[in-house]
C-alpha positions as CSV (number, residue, x, y, z in Angstrom):
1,X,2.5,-29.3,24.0
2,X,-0.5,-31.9,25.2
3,X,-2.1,-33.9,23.0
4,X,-0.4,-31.5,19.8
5,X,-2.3,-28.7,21.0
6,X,-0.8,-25.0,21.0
7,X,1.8,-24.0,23.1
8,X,2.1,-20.0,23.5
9,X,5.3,-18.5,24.6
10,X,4.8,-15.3,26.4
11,X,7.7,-12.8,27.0
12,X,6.3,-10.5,30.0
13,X,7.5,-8.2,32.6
14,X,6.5,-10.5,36.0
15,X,7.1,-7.6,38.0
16,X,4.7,-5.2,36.3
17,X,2.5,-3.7,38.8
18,X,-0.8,-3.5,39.2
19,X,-0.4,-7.0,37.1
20,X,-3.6,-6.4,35.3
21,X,-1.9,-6.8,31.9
22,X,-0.3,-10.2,33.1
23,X,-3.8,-11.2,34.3
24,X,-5.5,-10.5,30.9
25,X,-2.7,-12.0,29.1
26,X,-3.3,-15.5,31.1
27,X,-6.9,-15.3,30.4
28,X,-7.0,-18.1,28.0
29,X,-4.5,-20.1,29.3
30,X,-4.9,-23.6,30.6
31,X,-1.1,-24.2,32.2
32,X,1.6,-22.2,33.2
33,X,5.2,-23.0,33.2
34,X,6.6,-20.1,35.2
35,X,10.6,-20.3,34.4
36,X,11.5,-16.5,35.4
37,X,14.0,-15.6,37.4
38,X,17.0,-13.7,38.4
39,X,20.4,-13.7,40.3
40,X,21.3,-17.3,39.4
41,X,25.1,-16.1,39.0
42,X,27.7,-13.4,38.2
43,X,27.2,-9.9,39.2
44,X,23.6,-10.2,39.0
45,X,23.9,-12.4,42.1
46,X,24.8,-9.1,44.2
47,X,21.7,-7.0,42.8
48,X,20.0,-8.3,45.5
49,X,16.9,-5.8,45.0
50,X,16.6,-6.9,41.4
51,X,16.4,-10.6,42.7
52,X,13.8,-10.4,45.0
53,X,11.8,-8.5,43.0
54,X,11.6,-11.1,40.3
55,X,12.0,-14.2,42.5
56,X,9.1,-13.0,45.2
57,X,7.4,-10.2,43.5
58,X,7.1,-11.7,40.1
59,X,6.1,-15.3,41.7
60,X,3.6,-13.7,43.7
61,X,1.9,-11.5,40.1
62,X,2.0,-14.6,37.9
63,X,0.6,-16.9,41.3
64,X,-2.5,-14.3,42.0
65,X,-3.0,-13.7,38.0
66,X,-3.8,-17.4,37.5
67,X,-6.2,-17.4,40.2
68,X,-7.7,-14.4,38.9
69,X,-7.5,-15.8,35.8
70,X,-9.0,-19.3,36.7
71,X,-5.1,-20.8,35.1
72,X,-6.1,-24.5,36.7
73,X,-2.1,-25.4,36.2
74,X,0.8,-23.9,37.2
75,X,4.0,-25.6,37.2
76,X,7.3,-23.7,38.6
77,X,11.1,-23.7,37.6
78,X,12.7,-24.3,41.0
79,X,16.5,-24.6,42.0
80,X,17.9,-27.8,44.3
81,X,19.2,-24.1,46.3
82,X,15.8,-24.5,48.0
83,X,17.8,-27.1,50.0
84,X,21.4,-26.6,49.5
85,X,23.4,-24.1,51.0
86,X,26.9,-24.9,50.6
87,X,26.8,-28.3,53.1
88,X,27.4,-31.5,51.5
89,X,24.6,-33.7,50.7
90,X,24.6,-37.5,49.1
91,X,21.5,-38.9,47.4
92,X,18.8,-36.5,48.7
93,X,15.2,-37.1,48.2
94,X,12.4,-34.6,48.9
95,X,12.0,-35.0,52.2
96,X,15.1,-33.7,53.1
97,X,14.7,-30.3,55.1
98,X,14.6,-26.6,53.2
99,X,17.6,-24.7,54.0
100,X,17.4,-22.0,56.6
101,X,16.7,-18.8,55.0
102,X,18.8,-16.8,57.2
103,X,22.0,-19.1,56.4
104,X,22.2,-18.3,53.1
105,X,25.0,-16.6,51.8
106,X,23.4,-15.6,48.3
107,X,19.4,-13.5,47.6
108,X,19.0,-16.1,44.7
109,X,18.4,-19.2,46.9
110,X,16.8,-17.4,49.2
111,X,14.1,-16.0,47.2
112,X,13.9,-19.0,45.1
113,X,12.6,-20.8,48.3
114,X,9.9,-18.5,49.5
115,X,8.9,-18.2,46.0
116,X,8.2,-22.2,46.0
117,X,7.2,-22.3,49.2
118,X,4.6,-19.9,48.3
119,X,3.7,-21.7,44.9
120,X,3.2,-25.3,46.5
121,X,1.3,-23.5,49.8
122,X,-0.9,-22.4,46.5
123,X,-2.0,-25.9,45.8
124,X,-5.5,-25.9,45.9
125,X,-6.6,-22.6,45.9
126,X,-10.6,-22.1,45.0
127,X,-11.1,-19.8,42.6
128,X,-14.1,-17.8,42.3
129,X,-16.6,-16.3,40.0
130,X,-17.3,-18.7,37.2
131,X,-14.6,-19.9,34.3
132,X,-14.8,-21.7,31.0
133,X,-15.9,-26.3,30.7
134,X,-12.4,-27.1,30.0
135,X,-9.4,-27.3,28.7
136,X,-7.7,-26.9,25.4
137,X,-6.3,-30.2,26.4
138,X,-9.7,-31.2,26.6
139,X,-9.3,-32.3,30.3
140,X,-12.6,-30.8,32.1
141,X,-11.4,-28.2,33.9
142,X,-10.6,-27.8,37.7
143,X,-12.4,-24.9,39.8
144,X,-9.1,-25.1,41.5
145,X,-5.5,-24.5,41.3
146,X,-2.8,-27.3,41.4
147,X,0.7,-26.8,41.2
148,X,4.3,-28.3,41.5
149,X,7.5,-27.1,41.5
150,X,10.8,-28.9,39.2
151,X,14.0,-28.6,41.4
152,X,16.7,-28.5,38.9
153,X,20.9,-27.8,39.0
154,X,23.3,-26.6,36.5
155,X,21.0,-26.3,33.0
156,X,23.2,-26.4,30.0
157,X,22.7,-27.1,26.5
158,X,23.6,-26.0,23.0
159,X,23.3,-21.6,23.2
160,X,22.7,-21.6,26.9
161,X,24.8,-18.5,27.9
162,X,24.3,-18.7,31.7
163,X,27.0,-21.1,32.8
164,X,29.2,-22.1,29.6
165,X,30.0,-18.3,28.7
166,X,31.4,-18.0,31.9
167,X,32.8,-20.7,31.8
168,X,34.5,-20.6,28.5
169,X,36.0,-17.4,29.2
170,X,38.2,-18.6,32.3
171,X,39.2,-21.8,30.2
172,X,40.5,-19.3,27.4
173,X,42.2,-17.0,29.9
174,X,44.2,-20.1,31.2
175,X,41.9,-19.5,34.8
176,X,41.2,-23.1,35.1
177,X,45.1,-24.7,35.9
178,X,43.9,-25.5,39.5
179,X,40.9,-27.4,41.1
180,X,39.0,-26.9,44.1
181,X,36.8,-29.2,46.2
182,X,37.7,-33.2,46.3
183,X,38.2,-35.2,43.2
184,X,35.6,-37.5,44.1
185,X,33.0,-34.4,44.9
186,X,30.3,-34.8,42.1
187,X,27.3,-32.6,41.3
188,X,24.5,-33.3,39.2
189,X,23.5,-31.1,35.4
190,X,20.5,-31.4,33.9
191,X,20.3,-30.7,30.2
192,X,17.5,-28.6,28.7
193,X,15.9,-31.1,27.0
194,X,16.0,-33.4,30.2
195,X,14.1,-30.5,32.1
196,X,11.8,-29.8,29.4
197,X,10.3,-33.8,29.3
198,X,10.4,-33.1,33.3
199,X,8.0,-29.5,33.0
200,X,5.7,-31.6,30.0
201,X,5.4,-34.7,32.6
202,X,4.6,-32.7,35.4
203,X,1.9,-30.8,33.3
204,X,0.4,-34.0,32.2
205,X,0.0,-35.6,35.8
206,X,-1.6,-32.0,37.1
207,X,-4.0,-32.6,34.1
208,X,-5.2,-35.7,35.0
209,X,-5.9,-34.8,38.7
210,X,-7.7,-31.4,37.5
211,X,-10.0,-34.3,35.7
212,X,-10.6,-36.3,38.8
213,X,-11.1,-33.4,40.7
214,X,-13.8,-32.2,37.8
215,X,-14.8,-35.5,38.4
216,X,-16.1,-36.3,41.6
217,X,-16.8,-32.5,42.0
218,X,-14.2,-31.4,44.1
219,X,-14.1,-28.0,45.3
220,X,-11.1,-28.2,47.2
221,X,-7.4,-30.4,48.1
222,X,-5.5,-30.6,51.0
223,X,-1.9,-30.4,51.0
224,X,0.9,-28.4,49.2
225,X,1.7,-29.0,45.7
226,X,4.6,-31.4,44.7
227,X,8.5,-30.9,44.5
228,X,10.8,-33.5,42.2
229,X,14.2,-33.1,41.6
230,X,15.4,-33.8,38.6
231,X,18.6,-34.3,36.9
232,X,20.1,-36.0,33.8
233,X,20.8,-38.5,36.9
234,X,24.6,-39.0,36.2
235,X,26.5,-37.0,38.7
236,X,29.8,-35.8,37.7
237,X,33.3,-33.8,39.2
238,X,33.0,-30.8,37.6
239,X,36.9,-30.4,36.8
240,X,36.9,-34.2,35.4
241,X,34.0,-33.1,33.6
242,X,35.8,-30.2,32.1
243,X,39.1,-31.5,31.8
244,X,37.2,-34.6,29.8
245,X,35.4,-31.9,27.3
246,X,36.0,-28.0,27.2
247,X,39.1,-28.0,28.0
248,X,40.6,-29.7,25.0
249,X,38.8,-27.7,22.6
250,X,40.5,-25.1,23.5
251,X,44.4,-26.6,23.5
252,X,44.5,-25.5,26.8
253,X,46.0,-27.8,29.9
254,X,44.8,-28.2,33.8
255,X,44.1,-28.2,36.3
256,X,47.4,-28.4,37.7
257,X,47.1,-28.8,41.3
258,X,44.4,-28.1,44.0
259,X,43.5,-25.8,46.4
260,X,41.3,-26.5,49.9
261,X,37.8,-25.5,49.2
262,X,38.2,-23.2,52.2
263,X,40.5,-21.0,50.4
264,X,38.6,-20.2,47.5
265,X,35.7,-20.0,49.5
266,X,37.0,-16.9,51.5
267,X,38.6,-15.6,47.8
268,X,35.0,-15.1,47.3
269,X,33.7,-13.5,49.9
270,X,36.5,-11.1,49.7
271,X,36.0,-10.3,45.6
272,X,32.1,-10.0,46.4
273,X,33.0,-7.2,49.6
274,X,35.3,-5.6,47.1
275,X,32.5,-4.9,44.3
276,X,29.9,-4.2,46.7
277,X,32.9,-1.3,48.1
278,X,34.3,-0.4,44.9
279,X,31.6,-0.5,42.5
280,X,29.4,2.9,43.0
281,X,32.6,4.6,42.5
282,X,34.5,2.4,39.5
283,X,33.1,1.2,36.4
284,X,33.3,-2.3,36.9
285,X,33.2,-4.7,34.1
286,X,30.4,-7.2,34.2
287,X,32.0,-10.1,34.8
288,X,32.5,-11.2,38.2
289,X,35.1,-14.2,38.6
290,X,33.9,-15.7,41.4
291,X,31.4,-15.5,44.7
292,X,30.6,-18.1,48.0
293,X,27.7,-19.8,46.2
294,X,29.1,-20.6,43.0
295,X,32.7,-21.9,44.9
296,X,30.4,-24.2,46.6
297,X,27.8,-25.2,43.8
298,X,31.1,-26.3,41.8
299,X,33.3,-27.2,44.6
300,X,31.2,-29.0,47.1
301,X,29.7,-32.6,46.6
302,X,25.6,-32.7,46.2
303,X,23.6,-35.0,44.4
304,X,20.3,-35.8,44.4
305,X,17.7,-38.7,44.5
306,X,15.6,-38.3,40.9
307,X,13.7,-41.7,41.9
308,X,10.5,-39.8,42.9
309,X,10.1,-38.0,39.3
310,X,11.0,-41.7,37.4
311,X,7.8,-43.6,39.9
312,X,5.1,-40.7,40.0
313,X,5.7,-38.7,36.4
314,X,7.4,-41.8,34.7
315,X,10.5,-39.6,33.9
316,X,13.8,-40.9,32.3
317,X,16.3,-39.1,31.1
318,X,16.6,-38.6,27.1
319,X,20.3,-36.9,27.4
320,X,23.7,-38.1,29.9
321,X,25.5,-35.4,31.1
322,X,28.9,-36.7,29.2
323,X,27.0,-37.1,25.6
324,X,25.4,-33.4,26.8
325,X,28.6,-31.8,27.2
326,X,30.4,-33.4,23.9
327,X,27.2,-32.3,21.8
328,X,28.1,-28.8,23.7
329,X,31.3,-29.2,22.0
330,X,30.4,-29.8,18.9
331,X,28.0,-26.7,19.3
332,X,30.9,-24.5,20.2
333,X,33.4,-25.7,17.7
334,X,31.1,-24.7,15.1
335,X,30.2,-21.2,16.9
336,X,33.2,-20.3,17.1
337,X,34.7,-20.8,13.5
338,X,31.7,-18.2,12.8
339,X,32.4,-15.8,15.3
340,X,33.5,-12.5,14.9
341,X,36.7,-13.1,17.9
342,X,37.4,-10.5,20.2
343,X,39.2,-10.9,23.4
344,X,37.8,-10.6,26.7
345,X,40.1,-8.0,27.4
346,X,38.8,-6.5,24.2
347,X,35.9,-6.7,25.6
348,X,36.4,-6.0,29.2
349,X,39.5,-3.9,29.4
350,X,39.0,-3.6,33.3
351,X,38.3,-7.5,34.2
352,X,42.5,-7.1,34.2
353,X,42.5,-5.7,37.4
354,X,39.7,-8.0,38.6
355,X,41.8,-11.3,37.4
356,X,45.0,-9.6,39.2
357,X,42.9,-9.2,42.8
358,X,41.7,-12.5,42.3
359,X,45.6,-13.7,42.0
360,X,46.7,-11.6,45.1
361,X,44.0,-12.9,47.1
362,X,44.6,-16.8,46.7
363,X,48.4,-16.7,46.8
364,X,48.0,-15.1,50.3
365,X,45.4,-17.5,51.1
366,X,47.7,-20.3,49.9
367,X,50.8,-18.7,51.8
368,X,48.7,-18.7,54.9
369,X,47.0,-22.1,54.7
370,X,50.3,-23.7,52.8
371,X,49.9,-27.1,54.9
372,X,46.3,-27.6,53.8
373,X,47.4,-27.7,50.3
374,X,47.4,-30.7,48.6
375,X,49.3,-31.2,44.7
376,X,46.7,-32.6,42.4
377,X,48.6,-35.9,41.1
378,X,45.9,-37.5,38.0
């Protein structure tokens, strides 16, 4: 990836335990990009044993293998959760404050904090016993451990399966004919290829101080590792976004009107209480229409300050989120004429029952909070 040197892409259980295979396996590594994690949405979100145990347990194996291992680099796949927790938030940089652990309402941004706080609190870690001269980037190498974490929201790109699968299924079962959240809410995406440049940049600027380091002999830092948000930097309303791409693809129409953020926020509390209940004694399907987090990553206005990345790492963005989301398009235009089509009630005969508790729930909510509604008009 530096200097057209080999790249090795290792597939490996993070949780394994003792991580003695993990720590032999990173033996001859000179960076690590550590992108693993779980819980980021669906059902998963409510496995919150599963999610701490990647998030926290697996940070903490692949953060003691590299010093074990004398890995001088090691770069982490943050979320802008660290800070976000459902409030609104214009323009923020990196100093603004990391969300209260205790306030939030999902395990994923939770653990995603304490695993970066623990990766940057890394930053200069001594290792000891003796290691190789340098890199295979041919950097000399550090006798200690940098790190930095890439805060990132919404990835997408052509395949990604995480957020357009889910989201392609409620635009074909017409789920999408009302908005929630202010039309001039935006959020920011960040497409792959943007947060790959981000992971190669950050790698090259940790390189370069593991050679001054090497340099004047330093045996030691002071300070945590770095944070940078990043983003394709062109913030978007999610509906406009969707009514603007996806949706047309489809031949489908909406969003129709819109409901108070409020409303669909407690519509998700009540269908995540409802799994938690019903689930050890149903077979649910494994689609999960909606919980708190993802009403207010979707629905609530956040952006993010990217200016930090562009000064220090010299980052600019190689994708928009609009040309992003056309090529997405294109991507699925073509999947689909060579799918093999099943329904999603083929496919989940029980999400039914789900889709019909989701209706129930929100026309109450809208009978009781009628006043607040307000009829989306353009």
């Amino acid at each position: 990836m530096v200097e057209g040197r080999r790249t090795t892409l290792v597939c490996h259980y993070v949780t394994e335990q003792p991580p003695t295979t993990l720590e032999a396996t990173l033996s001859s590594a000179d960076i690590v990009f550590l992108v693993a994690s779980y819980g980021m949405s669906g059902v998963e979100m409510l496995n919150f044993s599963q999610t701490r145990r990647v998030n926290v347990d697996g940070t903490h194996n692949v953060l003691q293998a590299c010093i074990t291992s004398h890995v001088p680099i090691l770069i982490y796949t943050s979320s802008v959760n660290v800070v976000f927790g459902g409030q609104p938030i214009e323009n923020a940089d990196e100093t603004y404050p990391v969300y209260p652990l205790n306030e939030h309402t999902d395990e994923y941004s939770r653990t995603k904090a304490i695993a970066e706080s623990a990766i940057l609190a890394a930053n200069g870690t001594k290792f000891s016993g003796e290691a190789g001269d340098t890199l295979q980037c041919s950097a000399p190498l550090s006798s200690i451990l940098l790190t930095a974490a890439i805060r990132t929201n919404g990835i997408y790109g052509e395949g990604e399966e995480r957020h357009f699968k889910r989201i392609v299924n409620a635009i074909k079962l017409n789920a999408l004919f009302f908005r929630y959240g202010y039309p001039n809410n935006l959020v920011d995406w960040t497409h792959v290829d943007n947060l790959a440049l981000s992971h190669m940049l950050a790698a090259v600027k940790l390189i370069k101080d593991a050679a001054a380091t090497a340099d004047t002999n330093q045996d030691s830092i002071t300070g945590k590792g770095t944070a940078y948000f990043v983003s394709d930097g062109d913030p978007r309303n999610n509906f406009a976004l969707l009514q603007e791409t996806l949706i047309p693809l489809y031949k489908m129409y909406g969003p129709f009107f819109s409901v108070p953020l409020p409303i669909i926020y407690r519509t998700g509390y009540f269908l995540e209480l409802s799994f938690r209940l019903l689930s050890p004694y149903l077979r649910f399907p494994t689609v999960l229409l909606l919980t708190r987090a993802e009403v207010s990553k979707s629905g609530q206005h956040h952006t993010f300050n990217i200016s930090k990345i562009r000064r220090e790492l010299g980052y600019q963005s190689v994708t928009n989120t609009l040309d992003g989301f056309r090529a997405m398009v294109t991507y699925l235009e073509v999947a689909d004429r060579n799918a093999v089509h099943r329904t999603l009630w083929q496919r989940e005969p029980r999400l039914k029952w789900w889709v019909a508790l989701f209706g129930v729930v929100l026309g109450l909510g809208l009978l009781r909070g009628r006043p607040a509604l307000r009829w989306w008009r353009g």
